[in-house]
DRENPAKE-507117 format. One record per residue (C-alpha): x, y, z. Coordinates in steps of 0.2 Angstrom, whole numbers, plus 5000, padded with zeros to 4 digits. Each point is the difference from the previous one (the first is absolute). Layout:
BEGIN
XYZ...
//
This chain:
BEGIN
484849705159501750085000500749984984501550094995500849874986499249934985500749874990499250004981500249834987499750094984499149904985498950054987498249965006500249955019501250095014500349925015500450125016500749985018499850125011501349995014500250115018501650085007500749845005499649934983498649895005498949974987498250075006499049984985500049924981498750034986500049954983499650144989499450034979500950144991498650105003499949985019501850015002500050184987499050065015500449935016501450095006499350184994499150035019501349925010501350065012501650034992501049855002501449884991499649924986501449874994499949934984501149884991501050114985499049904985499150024986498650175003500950035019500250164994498550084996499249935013501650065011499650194992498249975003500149965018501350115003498850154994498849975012501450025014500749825002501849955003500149874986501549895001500449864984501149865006501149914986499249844996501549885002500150085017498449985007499649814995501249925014498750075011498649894995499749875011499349824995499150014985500050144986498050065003499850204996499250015020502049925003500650154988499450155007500549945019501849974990499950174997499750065016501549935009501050044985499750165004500650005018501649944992501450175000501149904986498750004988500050154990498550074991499750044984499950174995498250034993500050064981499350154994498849984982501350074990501449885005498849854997499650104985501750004995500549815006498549934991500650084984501849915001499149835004498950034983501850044991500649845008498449894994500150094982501849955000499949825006498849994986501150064987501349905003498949825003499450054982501750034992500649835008498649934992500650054983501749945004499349825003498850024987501150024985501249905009499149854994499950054982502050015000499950195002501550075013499450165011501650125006500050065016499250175008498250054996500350144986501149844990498549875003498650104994501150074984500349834994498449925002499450134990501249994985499549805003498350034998500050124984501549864992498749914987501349865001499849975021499749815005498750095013498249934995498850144991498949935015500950075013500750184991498250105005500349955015501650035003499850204993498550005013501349975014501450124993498650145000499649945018501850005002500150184995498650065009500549945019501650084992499250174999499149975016501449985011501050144990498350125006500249965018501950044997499650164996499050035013501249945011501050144994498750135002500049975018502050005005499750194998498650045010500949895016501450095009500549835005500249924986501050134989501349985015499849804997500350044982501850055005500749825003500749894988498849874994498550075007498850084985498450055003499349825001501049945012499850205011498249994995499549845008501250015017499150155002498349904997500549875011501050065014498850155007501150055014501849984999500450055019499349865005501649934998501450055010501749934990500349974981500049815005498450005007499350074984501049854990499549875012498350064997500349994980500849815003501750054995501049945014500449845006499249885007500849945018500249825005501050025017500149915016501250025015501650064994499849954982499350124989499549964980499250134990499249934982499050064987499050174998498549965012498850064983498750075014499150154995499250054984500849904987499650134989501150145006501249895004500149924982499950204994501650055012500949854993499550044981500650195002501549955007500549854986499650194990501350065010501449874999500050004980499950194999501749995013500749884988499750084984500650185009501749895006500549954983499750164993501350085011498850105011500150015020498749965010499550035018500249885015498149934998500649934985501749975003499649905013498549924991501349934986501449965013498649885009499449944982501949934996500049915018498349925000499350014983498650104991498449935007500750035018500850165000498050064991499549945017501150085010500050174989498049995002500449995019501050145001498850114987498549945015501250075013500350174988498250015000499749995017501350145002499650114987497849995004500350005019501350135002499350134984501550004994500649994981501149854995501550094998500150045016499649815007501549924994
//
């Protein structure tokens, strides 16, 4: 048998594998537990291993590759045109395998621990927050029944609660008030939480060369340089700024045909948290420029042209196009080593 490709369908308890020749026949197929599959590759022939870029790819992908593998992970979305018929894991792994014969397909770069390390951390700030804010809306709704109006912004929400709750005069029932202080200390604690991982966040912006330089940009604070540096891995893997954009999902989406050419929405490919972190840090940006404006004081072309756009096409696209051009700035600044000032 001269197996030189092998296709693996990850899962949890049960890996499926196609083994493949040069001409990407497949030669052989086995069904393999977690244990068996842990150890059947450590006395084989170095050979390619091509994996679909989901959840555990990569430590198996730094496992194998230990042991002298070339381990390739395949984006998902990309791969599942090639399964023929019916979706069977047997169908999945022989996907892979012409997947991988495919040049426009790029792979995935493998993640070192530390950079899951680091990306996990901003998906538990995520969760935490999510959590928060379904709590505080809950208050909002809450006391809303009881004839009790909530401001708006978090800080405003919880404050009045509070002063409701400690009122001895509040139409709220005594029924609910234990309650109700139980979910403000929750409220307070997820608070706290995402406040810890923000300073650890911080921590690390000034052991990574690369993301001090990040720090350089308007908008971009540690979480947004923090988790690009997380989830990006290996920034010469795209060769132009809009490469790097299309690959966040801030540029257009194309409906052309023959001579006529229509360009639409942002695409919103990608991770949508990055991209919805670009676009926050620049909304930061835009009301920083504006507040600067009316307070006399000059400003650079970045936001120049930032505030220009945003009196053409209005606030919530010219954040979109300002977190396009800050992806194309990053692309420059991390690709190139070079500080910001010297990339506009």
């Amino acid at each position: 048998m001269d197996a030189t490709t092998v296709g693996v369908d990850l899962a949890k308890n049960v890996f499926e594998i196609a083994l493949a020749d040069q001409r990407g026949h497949i030669v052989e197929r086995q069904r393999l537990s977690r244990a068996r599959f842990d150890r059947f590759f450590v006395n084989r022939a170095a050979c390619r291993i091509v994996m679909e870029a989901c959840g555990s790819a990569h430590h198996h992908a730094r496992r194998l590759s230990s042991q002298g593998h070339d381990v390739i992970l395949l984006p998902a979305q990309h791969a599942r045109p090639y399964v023929r018929r019916n979706k069977t894991d047997a169908a999945d792994a022989a996907a892979l395998i012409e997947a991988a014969r495919c040049p426009d397909i790029r792979p995935v770069p493998i993640k070192s621990v530390d950079q899951q390390a680091l990306q996990q951390l901003h998906r538990l700030r995520s969760q935490w927050m999510g959590a928060r804010t379904s709590r505080i809306n809950f208050l909002r709704s809450c006391l809303r029944e009881f004839g009790i109006s909530i401001p708006i912004g978090a800080q405003r929400a919880i404050q009045t609660v509070r002063d409701a709750l400690s009122n001895l005069d509040n139409p709220v029932p005594a029924l609910l008030h234990s309650s109700l202080l139980e979910l403000l200390t929750e409220i307070a604690a997820l608070t706290e939480r995402c406040k810890h991982i923000d300073r650890e966040l911080a921590r690390l912006t000034d052991q990574d060369p690369v993301v001090e330089r990040l720090l350089q940009i308007p908008g971009v604070g540690p979480l947004i340089a923090t988790a690009l540096r997380a989830s990006v891995v290996d920034i010469q893997r795209f060769p132009s700024g809009r490469h790097f954009a299309s690959w966040l999902g801030l540029t257009s989406r194309e409906y052309s045909t023959g001579e006529r050419r229509r360009l639409g929405r942002i695409s919103k490919q990608g991770d949508p948290y990055l991209r919805t972190l670009l676009i926050h840090g620049a909304r930061a940006v835009l009301l920083a420029a504006r507040s600067a404006q009316r307070g006399g004081i000059s400003l650079d072309r970045l936001r120049t042209w930032a505030l220009d756009l945003q009196e053409r096409r209005g606030h919530n696209k010219a954040a979109v196009g300002l977190a396009n051009k800050l992806a194309r700035i990053v692309w420059a600044t991390w690709r190139h080593e070079r500080d910001f000032a010297t990339t506009i």
